[in-house]
N, C-alpha and C positions, 0 to 999 in steps of 0.2 A: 442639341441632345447630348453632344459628347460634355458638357460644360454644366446639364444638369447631372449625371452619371458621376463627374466627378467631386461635385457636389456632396451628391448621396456618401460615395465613398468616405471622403473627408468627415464627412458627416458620423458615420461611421466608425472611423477610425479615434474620433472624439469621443465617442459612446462608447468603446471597450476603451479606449485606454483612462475615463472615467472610472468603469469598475473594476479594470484591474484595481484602481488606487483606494476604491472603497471599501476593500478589506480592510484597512489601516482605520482602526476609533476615533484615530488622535493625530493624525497626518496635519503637517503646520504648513505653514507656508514657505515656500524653499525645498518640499520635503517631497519626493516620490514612494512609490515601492515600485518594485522594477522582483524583474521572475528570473527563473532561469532553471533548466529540467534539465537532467542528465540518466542515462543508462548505465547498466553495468555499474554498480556500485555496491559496495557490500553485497553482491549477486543479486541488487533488483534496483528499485529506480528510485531516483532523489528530484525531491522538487525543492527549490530555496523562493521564500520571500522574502524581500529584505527594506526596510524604509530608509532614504537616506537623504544627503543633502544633495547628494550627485551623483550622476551615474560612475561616474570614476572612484567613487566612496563607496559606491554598492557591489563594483568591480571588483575593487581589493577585498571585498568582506566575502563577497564568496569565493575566492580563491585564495583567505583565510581558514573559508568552513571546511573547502576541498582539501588544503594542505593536514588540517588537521584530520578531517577522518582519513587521510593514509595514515599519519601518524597513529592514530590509535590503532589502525588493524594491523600493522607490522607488531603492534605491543599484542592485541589481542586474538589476531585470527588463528582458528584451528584449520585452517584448509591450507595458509601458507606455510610450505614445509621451514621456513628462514624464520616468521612470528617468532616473538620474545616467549611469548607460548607454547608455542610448538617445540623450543629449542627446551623451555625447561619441562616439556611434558618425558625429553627424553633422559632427563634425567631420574635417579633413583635414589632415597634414604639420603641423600647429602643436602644441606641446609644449603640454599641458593639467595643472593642478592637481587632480586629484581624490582622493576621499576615500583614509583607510586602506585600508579595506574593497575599493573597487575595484582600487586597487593589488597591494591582497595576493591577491587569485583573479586580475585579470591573471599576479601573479609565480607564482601556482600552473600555473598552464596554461600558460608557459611550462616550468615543471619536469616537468610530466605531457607533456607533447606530446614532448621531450627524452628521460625515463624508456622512453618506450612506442614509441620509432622515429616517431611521427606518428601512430598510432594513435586517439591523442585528440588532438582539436584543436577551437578554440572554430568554426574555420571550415568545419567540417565538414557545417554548414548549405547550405552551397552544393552539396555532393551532394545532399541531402536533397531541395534543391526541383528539379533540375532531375531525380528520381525521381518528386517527385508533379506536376510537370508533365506529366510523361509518362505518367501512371497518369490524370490528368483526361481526358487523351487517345488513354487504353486500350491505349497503346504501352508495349514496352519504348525507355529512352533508348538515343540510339545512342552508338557509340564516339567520336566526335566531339565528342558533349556531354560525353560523360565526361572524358575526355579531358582537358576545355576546364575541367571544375568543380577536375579536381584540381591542373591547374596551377596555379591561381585556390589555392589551398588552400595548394601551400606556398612562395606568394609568405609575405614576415614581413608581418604581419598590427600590429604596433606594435613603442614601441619604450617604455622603462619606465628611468624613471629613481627608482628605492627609497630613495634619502636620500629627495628632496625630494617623491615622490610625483607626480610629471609625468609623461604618458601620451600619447604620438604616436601620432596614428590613421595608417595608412600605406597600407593597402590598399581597393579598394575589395568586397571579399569580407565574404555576411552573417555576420556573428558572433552565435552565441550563447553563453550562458555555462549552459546546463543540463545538462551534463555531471556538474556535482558538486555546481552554484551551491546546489540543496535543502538536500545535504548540510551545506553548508557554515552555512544559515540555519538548521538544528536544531543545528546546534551551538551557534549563538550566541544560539538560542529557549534553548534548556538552561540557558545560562547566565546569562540574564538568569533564570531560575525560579527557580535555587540561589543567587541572591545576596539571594534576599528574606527580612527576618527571620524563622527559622522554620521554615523550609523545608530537609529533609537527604535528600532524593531526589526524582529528577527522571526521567520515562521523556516523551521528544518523538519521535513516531513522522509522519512528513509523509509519505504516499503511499507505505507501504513501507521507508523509510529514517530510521532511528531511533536514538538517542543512549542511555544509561541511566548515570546519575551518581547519586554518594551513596549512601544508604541501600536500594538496591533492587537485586535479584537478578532478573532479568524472565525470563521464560520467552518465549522467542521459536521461531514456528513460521515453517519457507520455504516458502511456496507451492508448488505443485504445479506446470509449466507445463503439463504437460497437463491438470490439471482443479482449475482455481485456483478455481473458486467458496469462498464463506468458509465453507462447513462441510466443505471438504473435505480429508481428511486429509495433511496437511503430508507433504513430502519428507526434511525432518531438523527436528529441537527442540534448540535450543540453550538455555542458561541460561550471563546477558550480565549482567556487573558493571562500571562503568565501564568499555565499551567501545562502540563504533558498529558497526551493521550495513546494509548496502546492496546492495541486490540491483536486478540488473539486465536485461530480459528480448525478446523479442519477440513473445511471444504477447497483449499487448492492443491495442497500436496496430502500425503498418504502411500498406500501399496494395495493392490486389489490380488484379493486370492480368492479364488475359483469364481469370479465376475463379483464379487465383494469386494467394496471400499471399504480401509483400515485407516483410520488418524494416523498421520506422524508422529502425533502427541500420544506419549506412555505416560504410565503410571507408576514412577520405580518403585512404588511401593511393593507393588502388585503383580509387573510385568505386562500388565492387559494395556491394550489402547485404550486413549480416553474417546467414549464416543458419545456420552451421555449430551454434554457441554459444544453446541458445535462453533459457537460464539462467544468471546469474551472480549469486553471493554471496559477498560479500567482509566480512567481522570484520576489526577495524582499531582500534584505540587510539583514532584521529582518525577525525571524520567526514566531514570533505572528503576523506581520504585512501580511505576504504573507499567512499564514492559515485566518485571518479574512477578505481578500478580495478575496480568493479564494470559501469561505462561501459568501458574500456579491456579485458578482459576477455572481453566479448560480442563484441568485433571481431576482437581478438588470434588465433593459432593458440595451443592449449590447452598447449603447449611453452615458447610466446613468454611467457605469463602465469606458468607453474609456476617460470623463469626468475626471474621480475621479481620474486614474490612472495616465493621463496626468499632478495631480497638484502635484507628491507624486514623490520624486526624487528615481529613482533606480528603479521603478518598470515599470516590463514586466507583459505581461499577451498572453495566448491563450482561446479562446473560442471556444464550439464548439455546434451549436445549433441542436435542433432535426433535420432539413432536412437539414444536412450536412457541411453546411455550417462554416467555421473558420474565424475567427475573431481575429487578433493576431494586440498588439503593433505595433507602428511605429518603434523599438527596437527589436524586437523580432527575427527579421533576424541574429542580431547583436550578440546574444546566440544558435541559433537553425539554423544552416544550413540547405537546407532541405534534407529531408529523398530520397537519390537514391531507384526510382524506383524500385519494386523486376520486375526481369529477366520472360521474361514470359516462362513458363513451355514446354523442349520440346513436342511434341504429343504423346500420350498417351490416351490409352481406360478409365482410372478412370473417373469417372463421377465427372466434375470439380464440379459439383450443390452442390455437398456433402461434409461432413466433420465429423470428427470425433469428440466429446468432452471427454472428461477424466476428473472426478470429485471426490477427491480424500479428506478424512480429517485426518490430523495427529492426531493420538490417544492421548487424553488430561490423560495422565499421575500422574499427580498430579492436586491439585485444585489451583493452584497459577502457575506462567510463569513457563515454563522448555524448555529446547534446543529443537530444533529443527532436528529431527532423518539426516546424509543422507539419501537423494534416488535417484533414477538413475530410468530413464524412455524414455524407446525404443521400436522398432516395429522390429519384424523378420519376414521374409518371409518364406513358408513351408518348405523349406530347410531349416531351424534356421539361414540362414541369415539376421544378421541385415541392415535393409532398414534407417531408421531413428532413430535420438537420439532425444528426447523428454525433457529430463531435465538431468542437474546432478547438486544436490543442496549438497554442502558442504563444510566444515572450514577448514579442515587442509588436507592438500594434504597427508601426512604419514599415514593419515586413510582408504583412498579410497582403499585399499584391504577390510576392512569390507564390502563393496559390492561387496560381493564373485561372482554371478555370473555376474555383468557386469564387475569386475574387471581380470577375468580371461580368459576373450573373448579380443586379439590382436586386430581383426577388432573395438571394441567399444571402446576400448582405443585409437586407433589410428584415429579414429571418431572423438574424443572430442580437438585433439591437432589443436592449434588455434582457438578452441572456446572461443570467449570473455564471461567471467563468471562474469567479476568483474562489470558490471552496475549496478547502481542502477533504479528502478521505483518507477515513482512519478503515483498516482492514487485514483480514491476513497477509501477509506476504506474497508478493507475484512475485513472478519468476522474471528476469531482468527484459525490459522490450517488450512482453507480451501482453498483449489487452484482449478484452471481446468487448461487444458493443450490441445492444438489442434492438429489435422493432417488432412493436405488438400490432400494426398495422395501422396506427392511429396517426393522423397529420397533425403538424404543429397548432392545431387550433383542438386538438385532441378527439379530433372527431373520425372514427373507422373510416377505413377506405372502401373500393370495391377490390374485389379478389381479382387478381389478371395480369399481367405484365407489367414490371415494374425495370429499372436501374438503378441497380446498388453502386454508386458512386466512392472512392478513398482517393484522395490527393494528398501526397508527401512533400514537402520545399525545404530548401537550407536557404538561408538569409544569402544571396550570391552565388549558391552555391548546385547541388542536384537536384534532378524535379522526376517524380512519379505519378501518373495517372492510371488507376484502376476502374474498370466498369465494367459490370456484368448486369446483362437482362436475365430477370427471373421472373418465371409465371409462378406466382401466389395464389395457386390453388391447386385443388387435387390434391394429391399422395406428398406426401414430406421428401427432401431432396434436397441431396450435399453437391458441392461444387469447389470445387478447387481451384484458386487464383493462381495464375504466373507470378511467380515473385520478381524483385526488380532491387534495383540500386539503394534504395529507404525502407521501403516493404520488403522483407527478405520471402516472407508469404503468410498468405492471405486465404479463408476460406467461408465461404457461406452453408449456415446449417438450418432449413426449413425444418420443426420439428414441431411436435405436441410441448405446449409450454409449460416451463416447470415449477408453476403455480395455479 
């Protein structure tokens, strides 16, 4: 018994470390792709894929891609008081020498504020606070403030001299550069990864917004905005060959005043939040290019954008407005087959109205990025049968024994074989560590459950390293009900939300 078990394993461990590798179009012989996920990064989460000839070739390329985006956020960051930006945003009317880099997303954000009527602008911060000022103080801002931020907005904000790279600070309006600035640092993570010897594909995905060069064909899924959890079925699935994807959105962040949700997305035009637009995704050659109209886009009238995007060779676009409605390129067929229908659920007593959420944060470990733990996430029935596999987030297939106990359960391994793991998503921005995760009540063969007590299972591992086990029984039925997890050493904490689902 123990000798066919470990069998199955083995067996196992051949079948994903198979589909990690089948993301790659064009993988040779000699050649892997090898993962590797990190937190805390630009304030949210980096996944790297990389093809190479060896694991010590795919090592150096991502501690290429890593080196490089510190480098660019010391040039570019508005949050770092030291930033090459931040130090010249404290400067006033004197013409200043700054890097390439700053120069050229300055000259960008000149051409995108021009391209989009004002639409994107670096100074568009200044709406922003004087919105969450007024949301700390439970008000809506008045006309007065507003008024006041957008005039502020299209005073000229510098002046840019591109021989010599000289930058005149001119106004005294906040500036930020996160419009496309992400974008703009996977591009240039990308290509510090593809210049390492050895290395013939590159997938850099930072918070949503993701690059794919070389030998790689990616399959990329677009978030849902209405029910973006990470198991939940994507909006459209592209497959993305040297090109950038960026999406842009307002269902994660925002400000709520008087039990109202406000976009973080403004309109400097106008001062108002954008709320029409609550979805944007833009395919683009360029990655700065398809982050700043993914940004421009969500603010735009859905007219102003179809315009824009029509005069700009290579770019697709989907939108997706508050009541429902999509709005996608005359192109966009052409990348995004559409999504087959999900199967409707045999019958079954589960109350379809309902669903479960799972809201989970990896424990921030250190004060700067660090990996990202596995975990493994499933539902058992009162028998300790498992019903549903929920997640299994991991880099190297010779580790997944450290998830002792989903690893040593036959049935969940034998679960997972044929699960496509290697997609990427494209999405708005999460907040660094944090996930949710769903269940409609339906089992891996998609068929409803019975309502009644169940086992919500989370397992965390480090390769060698800490190990967390979570489980909580829940009765799935009756009245809707929150519960709150102990947090631990990986899971900093963890919560279960029984509700009316919100679809």
């Amino acid at each position: 018994m123990k000798k066919l078990s470990f069998f199955r394993g083995s067996t196992l461990l051949l079948s994903l470390l198979a589909l990690v590798m089948s993301g790659s179009s064009t993988v040779t012989n000699g050649e892997r792709q090898y993962r590797y996920n990190y937190e805390r990064v630009l304030g949210t989460s980096l996944e790297l894929k990389l093809v190479a000839a060896s694991e010590a070739q795919a090592e150096a390329a991502q501690l290429a891609a890593l080196d490089e985006i510190d480098r660019q956020a010391k040039i570019l960051s508005g949050y770092d008081a030291t930033s090459e930006f931040s130090r010249w945003m404290k400067t006033s009317g004197t013409p200043v020498r700054v890097s390439p880099e700053l120069a050229e997303v300055l000259g960008l954000f000149d051409l995108w504020r021009e391209r989009t009527g004002g639409a994107l602008d670096a100074s568009a911060e200044t709406v922003t606070r004087g919105w969450k000022k007024a949301a700390a103080e439970n008000r809506m801002p008045t006309s007065d403030e507003l008024a006041a931020a957008v005039a502020l907005v299209k005073q000229q904000h510098w002046s840019l001299n591109a021989v010599d790279h000289r930058a005149t600070h001119l106004s005294p309006a906040p500036l930020v550069l996160n419009s496309f600035a992400k974008s703009y640092i996977v591009n240039a993570a990308a290509n510090a990864a593809m210049a390492v010897p050895g290395v013939s594909g590159a997938v850099v995905n930072i918070g949503g917004d993701l690059v794919v060069r070389g030998k790689i064909t990616e399959p990329v899924d677009i978030a849902d905005p209405y029910s973006d959890a990470e198991n939940s079925a994507p909006i459209a699935s592209l497959m993305v060959h040297d090109r950038a994807v960026a999406t842009s959105g307002n269902y994660r962040r925002g400000v709520e005043i008087g039990g109202k949700h406000y976009s973080h997305l403004v309109d400097p035009r106008t001062g108002m939040t954008a709320e029409d637009v609550i979805s944007s995704t833009v395919v683009a050659p360029n990655p700065a290019d398809a982050g700043a109209l993914a940004t421009a886009f969500s603010v735009m009238k859905p007219a102003e954008s179809m315009r824009l995007a029509a005069s700009l060779p290579g770019v697709e676009f989907l939108l997706v407005r508050n009541n429902g409605e999509r709005i996608a390129s005359k192109g966009w067929k052409s990348i995004a087959p559409p999504v087959a229908p999900l199967m409707a659920a045999a019958a079954g007593t589960w109350d379809t109205s309902m669903e479960l959420t799972i809201s989970l944060e990896v424990a921030h470990l250190t004060e700067t990025r660090a990996r990202r733990p596995y975990v493994a996430a499933w539902v058992e029935d009162q028998d300790k049968f498992p019903v549903k596999t929920l997640a299994l987030w991991f880099e190297k297939p010779r580790w997944l024994p450290e998830l002792k106990a989903w690893y040593k359960d036959d049935r969940l391994r034998n679960m997972a074989e044929g699960t496509d793991i290697t997609r990427s998503v494209s999405s708005a921005t999460r907040p660094a560590g944090k996930y949710t995760l769903k269940w409609d009540g339906k089992d891996n063969t998609g068929k409803l459950v019975k309502p009644g007590k169940y086992t919500v299972m989370i397992e965390a591992a480090r390769e060698h390293g800490t190990y967390q086990l979570i489980h909580q029984e829940v009765d799935f039925s009756g009245a809707p009900k929150q519960i709150n997890l102990p947090g631990g050493t990986e899971i900093s904490s963890a919560a279960l939300d029984y509700h009316k689902a919100s679809k």
